[in-house]
C-alpha positions as CSV (number, residue, x, y, z in Angstrom):
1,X,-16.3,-23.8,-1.7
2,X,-15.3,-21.2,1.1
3,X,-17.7,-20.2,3.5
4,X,-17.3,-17.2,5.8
5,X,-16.9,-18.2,9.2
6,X,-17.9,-15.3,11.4
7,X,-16.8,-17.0,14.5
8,X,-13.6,-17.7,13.0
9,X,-13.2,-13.6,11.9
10,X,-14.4,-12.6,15.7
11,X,-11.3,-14.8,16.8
12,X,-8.9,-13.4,14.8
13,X,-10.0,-10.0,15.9
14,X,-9.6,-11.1,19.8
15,X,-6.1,-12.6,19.0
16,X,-4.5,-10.1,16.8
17,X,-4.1,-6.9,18.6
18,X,-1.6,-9.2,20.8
19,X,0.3,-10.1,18.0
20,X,0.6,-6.5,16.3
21,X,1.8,-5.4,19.9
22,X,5.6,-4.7,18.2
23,X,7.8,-2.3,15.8
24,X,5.6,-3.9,12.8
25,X,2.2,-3.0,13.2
26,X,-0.4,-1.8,16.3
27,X,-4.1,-3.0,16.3
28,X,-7.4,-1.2,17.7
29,X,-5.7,0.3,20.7
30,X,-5.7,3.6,23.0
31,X,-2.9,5.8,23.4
32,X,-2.4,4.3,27.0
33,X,-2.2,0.6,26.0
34,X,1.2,2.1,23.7
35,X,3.2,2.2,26.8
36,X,7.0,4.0,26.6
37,X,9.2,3.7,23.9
38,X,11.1,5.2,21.5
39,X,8.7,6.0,19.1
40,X,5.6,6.8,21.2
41,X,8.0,9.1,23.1
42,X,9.0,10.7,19.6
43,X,5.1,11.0,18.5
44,X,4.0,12.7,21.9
45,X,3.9,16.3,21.8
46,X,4.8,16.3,18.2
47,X,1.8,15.7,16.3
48,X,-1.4,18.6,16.1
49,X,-4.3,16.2,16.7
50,X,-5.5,13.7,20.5
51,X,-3.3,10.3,19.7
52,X,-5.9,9.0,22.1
53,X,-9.0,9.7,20.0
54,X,-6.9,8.4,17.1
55,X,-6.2,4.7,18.5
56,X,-9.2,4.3,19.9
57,X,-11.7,2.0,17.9
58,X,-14.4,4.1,16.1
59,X,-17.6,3.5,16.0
60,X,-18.6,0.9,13.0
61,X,-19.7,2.0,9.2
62,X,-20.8,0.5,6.6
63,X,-19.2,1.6,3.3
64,X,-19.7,1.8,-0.7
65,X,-18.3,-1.2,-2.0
66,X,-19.1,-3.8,1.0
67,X,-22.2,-5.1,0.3
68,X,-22.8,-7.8,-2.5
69,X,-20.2,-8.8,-4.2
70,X,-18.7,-12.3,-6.1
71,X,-15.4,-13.6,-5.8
72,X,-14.5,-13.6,-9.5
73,X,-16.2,-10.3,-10.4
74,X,-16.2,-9.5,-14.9
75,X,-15.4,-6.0,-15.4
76,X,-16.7,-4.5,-18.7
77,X,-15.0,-1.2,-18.5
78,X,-11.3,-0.8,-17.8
79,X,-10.5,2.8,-19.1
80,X,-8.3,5.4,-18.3
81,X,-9.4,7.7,-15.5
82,X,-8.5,11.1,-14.5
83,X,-8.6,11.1,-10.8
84,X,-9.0,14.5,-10.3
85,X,-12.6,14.3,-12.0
86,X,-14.3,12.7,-9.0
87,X,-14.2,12.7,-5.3
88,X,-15.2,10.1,-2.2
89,X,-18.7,10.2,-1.2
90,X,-19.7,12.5,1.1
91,X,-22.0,10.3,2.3
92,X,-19.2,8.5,4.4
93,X,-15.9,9.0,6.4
94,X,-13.5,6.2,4.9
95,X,-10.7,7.0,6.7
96,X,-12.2,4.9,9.4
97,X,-13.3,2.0,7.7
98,X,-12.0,-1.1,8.8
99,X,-10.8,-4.3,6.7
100,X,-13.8,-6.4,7.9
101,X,-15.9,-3.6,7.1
102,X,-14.7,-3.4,3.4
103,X,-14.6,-7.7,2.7
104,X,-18.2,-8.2,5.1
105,X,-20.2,-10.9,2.6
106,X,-17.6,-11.3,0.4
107,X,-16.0,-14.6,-0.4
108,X,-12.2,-14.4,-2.3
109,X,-12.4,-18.2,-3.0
110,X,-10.2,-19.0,-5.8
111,X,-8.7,-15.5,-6.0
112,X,-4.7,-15.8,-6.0
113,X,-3.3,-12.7,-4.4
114,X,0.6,-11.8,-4.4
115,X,1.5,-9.6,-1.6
116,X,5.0,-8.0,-0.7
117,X,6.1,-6.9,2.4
118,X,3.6,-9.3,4.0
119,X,5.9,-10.4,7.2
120,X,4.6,-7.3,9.0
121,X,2.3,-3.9,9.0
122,X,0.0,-3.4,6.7
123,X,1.2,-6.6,4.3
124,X,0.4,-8.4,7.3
125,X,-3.2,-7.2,7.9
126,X,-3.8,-7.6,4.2
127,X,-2.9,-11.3,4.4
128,X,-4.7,-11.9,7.8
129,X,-7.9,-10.4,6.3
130,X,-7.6,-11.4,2.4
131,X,-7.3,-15.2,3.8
132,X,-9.8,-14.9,6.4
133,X,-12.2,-14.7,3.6
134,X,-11.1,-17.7,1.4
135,X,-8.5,-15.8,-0.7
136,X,-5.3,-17.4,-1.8
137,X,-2.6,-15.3,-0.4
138,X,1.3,-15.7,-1.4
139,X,3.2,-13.9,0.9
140,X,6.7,-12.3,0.0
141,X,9.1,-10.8,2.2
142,X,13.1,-9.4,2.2
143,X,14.1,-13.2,4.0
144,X,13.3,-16.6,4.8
145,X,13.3,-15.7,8.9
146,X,10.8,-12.5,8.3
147,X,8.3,-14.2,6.0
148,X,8.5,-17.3,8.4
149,X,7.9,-15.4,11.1
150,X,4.9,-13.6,9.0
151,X,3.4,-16.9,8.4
152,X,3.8,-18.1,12.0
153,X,1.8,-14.8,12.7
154,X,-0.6,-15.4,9.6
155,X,-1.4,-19.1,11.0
156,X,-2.4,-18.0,14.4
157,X,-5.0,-15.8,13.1
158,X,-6.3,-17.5,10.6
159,X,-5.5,-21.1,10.9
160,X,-6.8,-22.8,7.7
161,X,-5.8,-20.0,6.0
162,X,-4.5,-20.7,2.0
163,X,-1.1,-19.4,2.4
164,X,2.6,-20.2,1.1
165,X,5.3,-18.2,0.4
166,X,8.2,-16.1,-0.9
167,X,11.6,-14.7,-0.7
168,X,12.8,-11.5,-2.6
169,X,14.3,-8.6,-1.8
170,X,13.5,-5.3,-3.3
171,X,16.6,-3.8,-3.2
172,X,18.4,-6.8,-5.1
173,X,17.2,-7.3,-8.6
174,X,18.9,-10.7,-8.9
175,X,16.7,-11.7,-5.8
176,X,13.4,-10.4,-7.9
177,X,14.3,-12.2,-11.0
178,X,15.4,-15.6,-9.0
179,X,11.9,-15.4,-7.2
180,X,10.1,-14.6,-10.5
181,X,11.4,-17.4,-12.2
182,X,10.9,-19.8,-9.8
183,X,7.3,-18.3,-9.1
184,X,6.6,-18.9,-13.2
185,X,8.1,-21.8,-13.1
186,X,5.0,-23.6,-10.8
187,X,2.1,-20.8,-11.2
188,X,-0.2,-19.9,-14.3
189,X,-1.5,-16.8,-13.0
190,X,-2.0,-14.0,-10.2
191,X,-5.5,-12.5,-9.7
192,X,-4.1,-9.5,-8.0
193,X,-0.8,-8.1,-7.0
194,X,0.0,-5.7,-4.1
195,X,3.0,-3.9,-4.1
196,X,3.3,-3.2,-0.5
197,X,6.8,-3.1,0.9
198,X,8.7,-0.3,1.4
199,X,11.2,1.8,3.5
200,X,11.0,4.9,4.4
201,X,13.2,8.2,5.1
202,X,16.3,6.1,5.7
203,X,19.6,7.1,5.7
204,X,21.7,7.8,2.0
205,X,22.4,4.6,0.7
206,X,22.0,1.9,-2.4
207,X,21.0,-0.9,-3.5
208,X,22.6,-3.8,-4.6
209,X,22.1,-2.8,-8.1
210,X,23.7,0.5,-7.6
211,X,20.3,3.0,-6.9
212,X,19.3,5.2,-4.2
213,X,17.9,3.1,-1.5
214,X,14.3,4.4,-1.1
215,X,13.7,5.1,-5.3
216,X,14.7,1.6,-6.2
217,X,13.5,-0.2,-3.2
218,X,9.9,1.2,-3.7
219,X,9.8,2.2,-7.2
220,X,12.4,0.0,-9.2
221,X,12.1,-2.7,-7.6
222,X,8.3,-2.8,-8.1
223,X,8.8,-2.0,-10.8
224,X,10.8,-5.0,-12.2
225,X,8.8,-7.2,-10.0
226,X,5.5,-6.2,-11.9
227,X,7.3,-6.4,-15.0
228,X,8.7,-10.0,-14.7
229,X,5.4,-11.1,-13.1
230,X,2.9,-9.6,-15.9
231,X,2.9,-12.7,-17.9
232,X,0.7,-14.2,-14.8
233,X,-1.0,-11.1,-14.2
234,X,-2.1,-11.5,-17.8
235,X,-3.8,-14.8,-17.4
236,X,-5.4,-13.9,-13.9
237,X,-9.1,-13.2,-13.6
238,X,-10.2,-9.6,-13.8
239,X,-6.3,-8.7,-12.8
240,X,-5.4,-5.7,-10.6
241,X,-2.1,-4.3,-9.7
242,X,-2.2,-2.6,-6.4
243,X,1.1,-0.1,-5.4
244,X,1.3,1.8,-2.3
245,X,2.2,5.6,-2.2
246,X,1.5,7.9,0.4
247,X,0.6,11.3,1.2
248,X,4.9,12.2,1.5
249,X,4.6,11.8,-2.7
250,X,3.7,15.6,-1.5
251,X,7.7,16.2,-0.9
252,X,8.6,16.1,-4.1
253,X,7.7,14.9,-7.6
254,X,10.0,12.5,-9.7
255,X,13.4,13.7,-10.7
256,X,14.1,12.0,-14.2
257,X,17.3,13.6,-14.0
258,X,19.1,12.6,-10.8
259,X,17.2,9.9,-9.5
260,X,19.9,8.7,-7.8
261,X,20.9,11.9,-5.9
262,X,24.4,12.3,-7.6
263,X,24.1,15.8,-8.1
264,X,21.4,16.6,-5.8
265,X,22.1,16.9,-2.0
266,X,20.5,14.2,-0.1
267,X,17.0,14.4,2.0
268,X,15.4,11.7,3.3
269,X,12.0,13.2,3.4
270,X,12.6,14.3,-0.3
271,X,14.0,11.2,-1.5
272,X,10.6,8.8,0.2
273,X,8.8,11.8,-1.6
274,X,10.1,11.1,-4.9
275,X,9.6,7.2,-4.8
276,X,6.0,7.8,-3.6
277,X,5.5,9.9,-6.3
278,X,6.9,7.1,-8.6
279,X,4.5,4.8,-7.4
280,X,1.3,7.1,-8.6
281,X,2.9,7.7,-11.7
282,X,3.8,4.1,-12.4
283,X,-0.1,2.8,-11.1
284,X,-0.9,5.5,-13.9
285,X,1.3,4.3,-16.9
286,X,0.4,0.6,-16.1
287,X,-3.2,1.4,-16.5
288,X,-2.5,3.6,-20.0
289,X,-0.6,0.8,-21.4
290,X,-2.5,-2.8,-19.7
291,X,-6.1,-1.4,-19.8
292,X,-7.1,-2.3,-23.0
293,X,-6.1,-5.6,-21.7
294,X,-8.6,-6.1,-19.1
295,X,-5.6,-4.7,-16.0
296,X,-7.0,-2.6,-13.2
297,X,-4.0,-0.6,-11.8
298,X,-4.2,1.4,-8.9
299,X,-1.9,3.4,-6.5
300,X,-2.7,3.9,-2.1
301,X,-2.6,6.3,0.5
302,X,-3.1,4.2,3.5
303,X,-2.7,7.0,6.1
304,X,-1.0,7.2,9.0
305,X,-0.1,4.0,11.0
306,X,2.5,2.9,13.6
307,X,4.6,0.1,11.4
308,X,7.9,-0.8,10.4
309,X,8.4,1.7,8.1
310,X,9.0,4.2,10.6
311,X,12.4,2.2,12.3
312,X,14.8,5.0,10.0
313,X,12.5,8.3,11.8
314,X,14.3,10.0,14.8
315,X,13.5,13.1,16.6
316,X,14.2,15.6,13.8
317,X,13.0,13.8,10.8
318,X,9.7,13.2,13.4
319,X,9.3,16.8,14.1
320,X,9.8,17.9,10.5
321,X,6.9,15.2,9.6
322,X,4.8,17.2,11.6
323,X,5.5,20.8,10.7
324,X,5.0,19.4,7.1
325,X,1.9,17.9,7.8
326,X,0.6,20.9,9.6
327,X,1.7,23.0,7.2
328,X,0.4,21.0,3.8
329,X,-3.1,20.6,5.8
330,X,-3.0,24.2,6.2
331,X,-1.9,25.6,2.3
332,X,-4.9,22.7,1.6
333,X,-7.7,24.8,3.6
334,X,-7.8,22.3,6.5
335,X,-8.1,24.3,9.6
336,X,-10.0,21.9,11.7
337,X,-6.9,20.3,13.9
338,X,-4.7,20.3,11.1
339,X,-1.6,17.9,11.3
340,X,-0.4,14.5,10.9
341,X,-3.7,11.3,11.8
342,X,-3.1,8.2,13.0
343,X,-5.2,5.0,12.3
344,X,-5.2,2.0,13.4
345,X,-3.8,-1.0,11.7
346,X,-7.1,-2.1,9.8
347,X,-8.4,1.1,9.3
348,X,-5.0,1.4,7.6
349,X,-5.2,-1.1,5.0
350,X,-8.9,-1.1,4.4
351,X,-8.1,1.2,1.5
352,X,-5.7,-1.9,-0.3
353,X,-8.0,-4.1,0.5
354,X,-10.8,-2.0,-1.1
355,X,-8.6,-1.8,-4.4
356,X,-8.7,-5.9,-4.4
357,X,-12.7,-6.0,-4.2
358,X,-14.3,-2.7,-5.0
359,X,-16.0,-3.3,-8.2
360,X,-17.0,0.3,-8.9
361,X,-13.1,0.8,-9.3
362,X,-13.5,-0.6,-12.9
363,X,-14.2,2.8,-13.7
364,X,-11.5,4.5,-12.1
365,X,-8.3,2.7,-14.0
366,X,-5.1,4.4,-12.9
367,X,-6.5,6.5,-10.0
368,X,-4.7,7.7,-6.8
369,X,-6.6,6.3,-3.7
370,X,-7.0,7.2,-0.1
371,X,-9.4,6.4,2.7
372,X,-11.7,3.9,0.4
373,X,-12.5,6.7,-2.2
374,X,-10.7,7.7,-5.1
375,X,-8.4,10.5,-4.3
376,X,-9.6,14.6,-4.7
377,X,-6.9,16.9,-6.8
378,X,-5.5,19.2,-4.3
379,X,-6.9,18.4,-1.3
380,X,-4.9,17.4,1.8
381,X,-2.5,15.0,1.1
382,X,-2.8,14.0,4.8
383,X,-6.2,13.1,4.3
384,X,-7.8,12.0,0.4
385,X,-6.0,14.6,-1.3
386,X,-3.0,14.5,-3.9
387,X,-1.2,16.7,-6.0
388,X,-1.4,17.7,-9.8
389,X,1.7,16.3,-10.7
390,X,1.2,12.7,-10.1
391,X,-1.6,13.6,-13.3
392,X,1.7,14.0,-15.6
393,X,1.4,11.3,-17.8
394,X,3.9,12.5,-20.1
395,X,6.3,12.0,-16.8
396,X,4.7,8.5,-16.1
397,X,6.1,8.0,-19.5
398,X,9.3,8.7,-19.2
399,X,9.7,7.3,-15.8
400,X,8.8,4.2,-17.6
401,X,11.1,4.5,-20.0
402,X,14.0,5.3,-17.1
403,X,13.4,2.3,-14.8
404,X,13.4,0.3,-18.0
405,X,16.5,1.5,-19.3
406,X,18.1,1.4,-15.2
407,X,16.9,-2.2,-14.3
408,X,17.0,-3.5,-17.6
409,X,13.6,-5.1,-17.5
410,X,10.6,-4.5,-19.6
411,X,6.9,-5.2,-19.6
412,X,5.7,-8.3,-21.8
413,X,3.7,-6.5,-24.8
């Protein structure tokens, strides 16, 4: 049996804000400790709120959700919800909650948990602190040099943690199936599975299958992954699928038509909007179709956090991130310092890491989520809020029935 080692969990907290010090993620730090670079210098000036209040650690909270809990939890109730029928508590401020916050007491012995995109950011953190309380993680990244270099990370922080990994690459189907079947091949199940990974307002491009970079990197690829991997899913233990979105699925909904952008002109911001947007819907369908079941599908806002994703963003897509912000804030009734927040790295991924353990989430099947709370219909994006669209089920339905019909994969019955 696991047991939590809070000297252990202090350690890791003195060690990793050296290690997150690069392009991939930054820990509990002030503006100064940033330095000069490229994207600090693209982020001063450019976003409506103090970057210095941001990075610097916040006071500790105690949330909804962190207090007793079991490793192998039974939920009774996995029906459909309707996000826009509840809100977070008032009674806290989530977008500050912290990954040890969220698993404080709680022991993951036993649970398997799948992660992609894991090498870095927020995949990264999810491992460090998922392991750090007993869970077993199986980290996935693009190549064998990132997700080596992940675990070389991963090890540092938490030594004994129960770790191995994987190879596939999003944007190449035959990578996703090769991985699936050699995952199959030597694993029963998977307790949860986070679809992390993800690129962001890159250039026009494909895939090697033939798609628009950022909808079937995030969305089809996930997609198919899910898909191939449901048989294990299936026979995990109170199973949840976990997919990131973001507040940018406030660009643009899901274009059934041209998902591609063969007819449409090409926008970067529009395109990560659209595949966000995918996400939620696809969270949505999964939990329509697998709740009955016994699945738990969710989709995440993280928030705003310094990582990877951001290597495509240059001066003008930065400054048109802000306006946008700004501006959606703004048609959302924010007037307080609207604009574009920045957390830190934990803060950041508390609300994945919430989807893994929260058991009042059995209630809540499909739902958008965003600073530990389940996300408020039209409401800042920026913030907890989402828009009505990503309640379109018949849309999540027929984007189901697209990335079925593009990559050729479908869910086991």
């Amino acid at each position: 049996m696991y047991h939590h080692d809070e000297e252990a969990v202090e350690r890791t907290k003195m060690t990793r804000d050296q290690l997150f010090v690069e392009p991939g993620a930054i820990g509990n730090l002030t503006r100064g400790d940033l330095g000069e670079s490229p994207l600090t210098q693209q982020l001063d000036g450019r976003i409506d709120d103090s970057l210095g209040h941001q990075f610097a650690r916040h006071p500790r909270q105690r949330t909804e959700g962190s207090g007793d809990s079991t490793s192998k939890p039974i939920y009774s109730d996995a029906t459909k919800h309707h996000p826009g029928e509840h809100t977070m508590s008032s009674e806290r401020d989530g977008s500050t909650t912290t990954t040890e916050e969220i698993l404080e007491g709680i022991d993951l012995s036993g649970r398997r948990i799948v992660i992609t995109g894991a090498a870095t950011g927020l995949g990264l953190e999810s491992a460090r602190a998922l392991t750090a309380h007993g869970a077993r993680v199986v980290m996935l990244a693009r190549s064998t040099e990132r997700v080596n270099e992940g675990l070389a990370k991963l090890r540092a922080l938490v030594p004994n943690a129960d770790v191995e990994t994987g190879v596939v690459d999003l944007a190449d189907l035959g990578s996703i199936r090769r991985f699936a079947d050699k995952f199959l091949s030597s694993h029963d199940a998977i307790d949860v599975l986070m679809n992390n990974a993800g690129v962001m307002a890159c250039p026009f491009g494909h895939t090697a299958d033939g798609f628009e970079t950022q909808f079937g990197t995030n969305h089809l690829g996930h997609f198919a992954l899910t898909a191939l991997l449901m048989p294990a899913v299936l026979r995990g233990n109170a199973p949840r699928v976990i997919t990131l979105s973001s507040a940018g699925h406030s660009r643009a909904d899901v274009d059934l038509d041209d998902p591609n952008f063969e007819t449409t002109p090409y926008s970067a911001w529009v395109s990560y909007g659209r595949s966000k947007t995918a996400n939620a819907l696809f969270a949505r369908e999964l939990a329509t179709r697998y709740s009955g079941k016994g699945v738990l599908s969710f989709s995440v806002h993280p928030g705003g956090i310094i990582t990877e994703l951001g290597r495509h963003l240059n001066d003008e897509l930065m400054a048109d991130m802000a306006r946008f912000a700004k501006e959606r804030a703004e048609r959302a009734g924010v007037t307080a310092s609207p604009g574009f927040k920045l957390k830190s790295i934990e803060a950041g991924t508390a609300t994945q890491v919430w989807a893994v353990v929260a058991p009042e989430l059995a209630n809540h099947n499909g739902a958008y989520l965003a600073d530990c709370g389940v996300g408020v219909l039209n409401g800042d994006p920026g913030r907890n809020g989402f828009l009505p669209y990503l309640l379109d089920d018949t849309k999540a339905a027929g984007l189901w029935e697209l990335s079925e019909r593009l990559t050729g994969v479908r869910f086991t019955a």
